[in-house]
MDTraj code that builds the backbone (N, CA, C; nanometers):
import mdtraj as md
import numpy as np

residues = "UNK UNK UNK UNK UNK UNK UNK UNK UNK UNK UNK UNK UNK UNK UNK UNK UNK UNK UNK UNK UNK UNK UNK UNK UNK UNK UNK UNK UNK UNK UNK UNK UNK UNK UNK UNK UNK UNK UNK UNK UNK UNK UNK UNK UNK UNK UNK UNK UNK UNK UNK UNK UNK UNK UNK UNK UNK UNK UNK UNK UNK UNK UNK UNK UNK UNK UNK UNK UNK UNK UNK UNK UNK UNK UNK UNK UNK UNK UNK UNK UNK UNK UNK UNK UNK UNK UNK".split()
xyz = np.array([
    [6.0574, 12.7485, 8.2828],
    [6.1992, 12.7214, 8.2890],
    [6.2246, 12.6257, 8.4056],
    [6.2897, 12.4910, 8.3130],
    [6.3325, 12.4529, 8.4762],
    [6.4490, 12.4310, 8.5222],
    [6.4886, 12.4495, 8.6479],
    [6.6761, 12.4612, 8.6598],
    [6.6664, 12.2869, 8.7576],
    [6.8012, 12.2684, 8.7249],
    [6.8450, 12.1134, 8.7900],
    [6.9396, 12.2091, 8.9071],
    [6.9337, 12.1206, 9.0278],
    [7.0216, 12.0920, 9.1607],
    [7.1091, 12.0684, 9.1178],
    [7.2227, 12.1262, 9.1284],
    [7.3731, 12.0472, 9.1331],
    [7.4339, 11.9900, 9.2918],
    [7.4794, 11.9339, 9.3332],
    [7.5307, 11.8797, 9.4617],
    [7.6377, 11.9913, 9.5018],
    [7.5937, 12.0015, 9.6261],
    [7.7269, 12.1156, 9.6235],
    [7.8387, 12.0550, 9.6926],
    [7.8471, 11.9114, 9.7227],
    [7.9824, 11.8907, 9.7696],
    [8.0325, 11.8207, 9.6287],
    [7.9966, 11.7832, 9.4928],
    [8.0951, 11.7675, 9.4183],
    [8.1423, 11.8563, 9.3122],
    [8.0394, 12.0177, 9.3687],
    [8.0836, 12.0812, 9.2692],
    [8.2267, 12.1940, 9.3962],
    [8.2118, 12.1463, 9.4834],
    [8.3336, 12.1831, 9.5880],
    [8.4493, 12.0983, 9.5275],
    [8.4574, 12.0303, 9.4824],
    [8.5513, 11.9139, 9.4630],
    [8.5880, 11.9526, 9.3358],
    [8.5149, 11.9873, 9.2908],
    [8.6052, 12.0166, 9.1539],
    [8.6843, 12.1526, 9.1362],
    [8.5947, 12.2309, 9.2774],
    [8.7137, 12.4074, 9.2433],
    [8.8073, 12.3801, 9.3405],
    [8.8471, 12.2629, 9.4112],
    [8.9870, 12.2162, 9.4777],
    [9.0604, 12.2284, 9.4573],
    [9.1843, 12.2761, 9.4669],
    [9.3337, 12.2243, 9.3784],
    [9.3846, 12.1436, 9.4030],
    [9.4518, 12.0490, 9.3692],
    [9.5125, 11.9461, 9.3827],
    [9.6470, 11.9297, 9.4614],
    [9.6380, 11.8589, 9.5703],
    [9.7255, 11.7672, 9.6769],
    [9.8135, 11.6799, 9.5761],
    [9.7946, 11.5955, 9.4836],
    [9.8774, 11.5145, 9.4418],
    [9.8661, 11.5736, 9.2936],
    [9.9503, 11.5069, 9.1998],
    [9.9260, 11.5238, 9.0534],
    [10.0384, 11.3868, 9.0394],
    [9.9667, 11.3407, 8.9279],
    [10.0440, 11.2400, 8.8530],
    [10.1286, 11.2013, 8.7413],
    [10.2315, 11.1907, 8.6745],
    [10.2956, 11.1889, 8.5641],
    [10.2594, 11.0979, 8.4833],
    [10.2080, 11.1039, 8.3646],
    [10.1562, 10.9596, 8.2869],
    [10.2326, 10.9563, 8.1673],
    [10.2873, 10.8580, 8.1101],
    [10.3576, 10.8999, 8.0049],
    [10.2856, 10.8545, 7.8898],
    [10.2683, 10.8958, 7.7850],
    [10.1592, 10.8853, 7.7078],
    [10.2434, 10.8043, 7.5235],
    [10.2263, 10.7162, 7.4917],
    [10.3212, 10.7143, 7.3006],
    [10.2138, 10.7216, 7.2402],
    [10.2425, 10.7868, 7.1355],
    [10.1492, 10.8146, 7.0166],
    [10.1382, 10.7060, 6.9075],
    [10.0689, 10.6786, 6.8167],
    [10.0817, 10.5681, 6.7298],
    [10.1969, 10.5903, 6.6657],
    [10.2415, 10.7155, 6.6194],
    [10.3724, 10.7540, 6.5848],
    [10.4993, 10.7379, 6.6410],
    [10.4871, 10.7080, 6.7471],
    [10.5774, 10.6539, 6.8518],
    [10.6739, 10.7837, 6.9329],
    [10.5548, 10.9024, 6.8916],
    [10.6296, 11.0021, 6.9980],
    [10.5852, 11.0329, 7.1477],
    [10.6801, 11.0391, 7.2127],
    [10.6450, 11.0616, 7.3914],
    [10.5967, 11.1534, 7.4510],
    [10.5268, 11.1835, 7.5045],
    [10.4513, 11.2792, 7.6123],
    [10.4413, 11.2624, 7.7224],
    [10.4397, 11.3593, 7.7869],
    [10.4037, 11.3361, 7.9529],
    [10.3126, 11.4303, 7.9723],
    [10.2165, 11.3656, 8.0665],
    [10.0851, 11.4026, 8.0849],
    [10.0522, 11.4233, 8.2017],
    [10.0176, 11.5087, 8.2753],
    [9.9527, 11.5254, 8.4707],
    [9.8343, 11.4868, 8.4702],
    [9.8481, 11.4418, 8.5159],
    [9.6360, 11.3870, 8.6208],
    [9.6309, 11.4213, 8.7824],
    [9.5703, 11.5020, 8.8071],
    [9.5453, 11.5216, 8.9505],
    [9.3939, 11.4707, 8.9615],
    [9.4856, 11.3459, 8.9844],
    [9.3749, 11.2093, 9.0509],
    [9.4226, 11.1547, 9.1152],
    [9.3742, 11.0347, 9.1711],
    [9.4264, 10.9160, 9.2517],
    [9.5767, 10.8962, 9.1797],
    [9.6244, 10.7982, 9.2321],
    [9.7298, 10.7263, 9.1402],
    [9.6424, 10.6218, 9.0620],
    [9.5714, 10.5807, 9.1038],
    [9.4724, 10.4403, 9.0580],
    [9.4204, 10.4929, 8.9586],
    [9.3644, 10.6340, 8.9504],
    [9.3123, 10.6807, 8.8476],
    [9.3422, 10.7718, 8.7286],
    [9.4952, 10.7593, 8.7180],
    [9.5615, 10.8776, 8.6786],
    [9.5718, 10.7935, 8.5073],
    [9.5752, 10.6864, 8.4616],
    [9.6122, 10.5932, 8.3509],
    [9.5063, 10.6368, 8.3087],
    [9.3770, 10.5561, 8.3494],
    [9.2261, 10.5953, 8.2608],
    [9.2305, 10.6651, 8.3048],
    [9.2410, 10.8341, 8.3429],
    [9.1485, 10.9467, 8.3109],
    [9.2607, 10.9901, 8.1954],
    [9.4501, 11.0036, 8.1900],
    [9.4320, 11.0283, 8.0491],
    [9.3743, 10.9407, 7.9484],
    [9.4186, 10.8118, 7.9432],
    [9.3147, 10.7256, 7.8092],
    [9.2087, 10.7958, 7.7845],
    [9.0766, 10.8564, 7.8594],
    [8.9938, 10.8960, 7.8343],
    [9.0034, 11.0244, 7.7548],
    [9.1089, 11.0914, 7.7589],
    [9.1808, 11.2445, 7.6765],
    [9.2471, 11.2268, 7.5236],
    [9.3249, 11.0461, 7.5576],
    [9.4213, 11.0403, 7.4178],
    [9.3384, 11.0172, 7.3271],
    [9.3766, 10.9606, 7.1609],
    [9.3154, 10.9655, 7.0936],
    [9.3411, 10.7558, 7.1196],
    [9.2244, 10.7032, 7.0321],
    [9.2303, 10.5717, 7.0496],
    [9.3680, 10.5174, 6.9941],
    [9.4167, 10.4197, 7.0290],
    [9.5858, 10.3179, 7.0096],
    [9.6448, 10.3933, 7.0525],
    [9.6665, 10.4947, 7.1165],
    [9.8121, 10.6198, 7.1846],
    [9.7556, 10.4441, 7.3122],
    [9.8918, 10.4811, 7.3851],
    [9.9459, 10.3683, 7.4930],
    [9.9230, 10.5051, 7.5978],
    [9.9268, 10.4606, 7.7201],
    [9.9541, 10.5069, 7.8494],
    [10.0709, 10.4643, 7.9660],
    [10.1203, 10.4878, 8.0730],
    [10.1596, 10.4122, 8.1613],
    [10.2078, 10.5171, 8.2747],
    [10.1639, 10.4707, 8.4007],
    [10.2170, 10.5571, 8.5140],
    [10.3510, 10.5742, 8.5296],
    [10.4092, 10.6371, 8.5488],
    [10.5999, 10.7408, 8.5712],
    [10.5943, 10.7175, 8.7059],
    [10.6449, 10.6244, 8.7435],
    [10.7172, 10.6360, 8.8767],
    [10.7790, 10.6851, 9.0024],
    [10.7923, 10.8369, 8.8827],
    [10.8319, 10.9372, 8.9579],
    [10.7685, 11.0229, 9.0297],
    [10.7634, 11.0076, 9.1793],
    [10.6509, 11.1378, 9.2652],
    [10.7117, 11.2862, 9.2110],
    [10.5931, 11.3734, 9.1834],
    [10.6394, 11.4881, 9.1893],
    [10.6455, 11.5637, 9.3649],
    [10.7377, 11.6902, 9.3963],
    [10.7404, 11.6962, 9.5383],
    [10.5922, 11.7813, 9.5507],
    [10.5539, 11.7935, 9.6458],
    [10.4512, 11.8601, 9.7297],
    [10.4430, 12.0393, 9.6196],
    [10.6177, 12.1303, 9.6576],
    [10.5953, 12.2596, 9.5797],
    [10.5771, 12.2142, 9.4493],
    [10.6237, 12.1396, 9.3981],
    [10.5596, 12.1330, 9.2256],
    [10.4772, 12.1220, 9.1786],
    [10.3958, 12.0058, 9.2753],
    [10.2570, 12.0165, 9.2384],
    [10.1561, 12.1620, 9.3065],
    [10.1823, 12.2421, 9.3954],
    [10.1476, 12.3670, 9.4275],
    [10.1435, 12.4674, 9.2726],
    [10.2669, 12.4703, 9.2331],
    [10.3107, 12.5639, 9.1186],
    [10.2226, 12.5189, 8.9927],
    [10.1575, 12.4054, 8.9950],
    [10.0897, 12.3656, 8.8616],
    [9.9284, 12.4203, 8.8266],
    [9.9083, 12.4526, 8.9948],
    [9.7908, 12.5363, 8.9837],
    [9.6689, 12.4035, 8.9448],
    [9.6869, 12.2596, 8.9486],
    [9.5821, 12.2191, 8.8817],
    [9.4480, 12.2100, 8.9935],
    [9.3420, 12.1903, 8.9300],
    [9.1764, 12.1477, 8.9949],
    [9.1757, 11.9795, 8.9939],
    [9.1558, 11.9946, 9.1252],
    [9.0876, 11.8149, 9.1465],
    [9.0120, 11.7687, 8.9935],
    [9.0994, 11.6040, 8.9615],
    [8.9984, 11.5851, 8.8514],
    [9.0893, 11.6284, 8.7254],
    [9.1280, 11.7276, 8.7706],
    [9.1345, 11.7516, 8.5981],
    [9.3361, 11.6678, 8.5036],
    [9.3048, 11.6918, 8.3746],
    [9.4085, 11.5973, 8.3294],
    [9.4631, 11.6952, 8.2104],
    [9.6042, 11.6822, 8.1899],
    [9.6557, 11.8237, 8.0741],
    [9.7769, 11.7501, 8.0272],
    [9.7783, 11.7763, 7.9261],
    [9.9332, 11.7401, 7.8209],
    [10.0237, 11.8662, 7.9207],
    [10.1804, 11.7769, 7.9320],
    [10.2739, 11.8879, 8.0386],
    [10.3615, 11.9591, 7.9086],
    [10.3328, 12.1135, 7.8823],
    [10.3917, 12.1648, 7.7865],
    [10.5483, 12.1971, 7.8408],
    [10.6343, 12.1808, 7.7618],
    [10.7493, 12.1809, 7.8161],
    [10.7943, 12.3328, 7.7673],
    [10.8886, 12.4008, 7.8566],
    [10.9440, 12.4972, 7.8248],
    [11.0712, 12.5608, 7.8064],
])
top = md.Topology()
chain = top.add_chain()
for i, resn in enumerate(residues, 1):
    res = top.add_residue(resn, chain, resSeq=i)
    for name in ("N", "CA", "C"):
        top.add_atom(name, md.element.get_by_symbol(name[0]), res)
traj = md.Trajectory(xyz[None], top)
């Protein structure tokens, strides 16, 4: 049996929670709207959803900062990217 090394500072990085989160707004070929979080960079918040949508859905960054408690309350992990279910 053989086991692989994982790095342990990027597997620290991924059980992080996230400092920032991003709003992406996402159209469907259908031309319906979504909004999407990425707790990434801002630089990286467009392509990591593209990398989630399905191919021809559009992307574009929302302008809008979320505050500091909101992004607390979202609970997200460094890295990661989620359709924002509305309630």
């Amino acid at each position: 049996m053989v086991f692989e090394t994982i790095p342990a500072i990027p597997l620290l990085l991924l059980m992080q929670q996230a400092t920032e989160v991003h709003l992406v707004r996402v159209t469907t070929d259908e031309g319906e709207v979504q909004i999407w979080l990425a707790a990434t960079s801002r630089e990286e918040a467009v392509d990591r959803v593209l990398d989630e949508i399905p191919e021809g859905w559009a992307a574009s960054i929302v302008q809008r900062q979320l505050a500091a408690e909101h992004v607390l309350t979202l609970n997200m992990r460094l890295g990661e990217v989620r359709r924002h279910q509305l309630s």
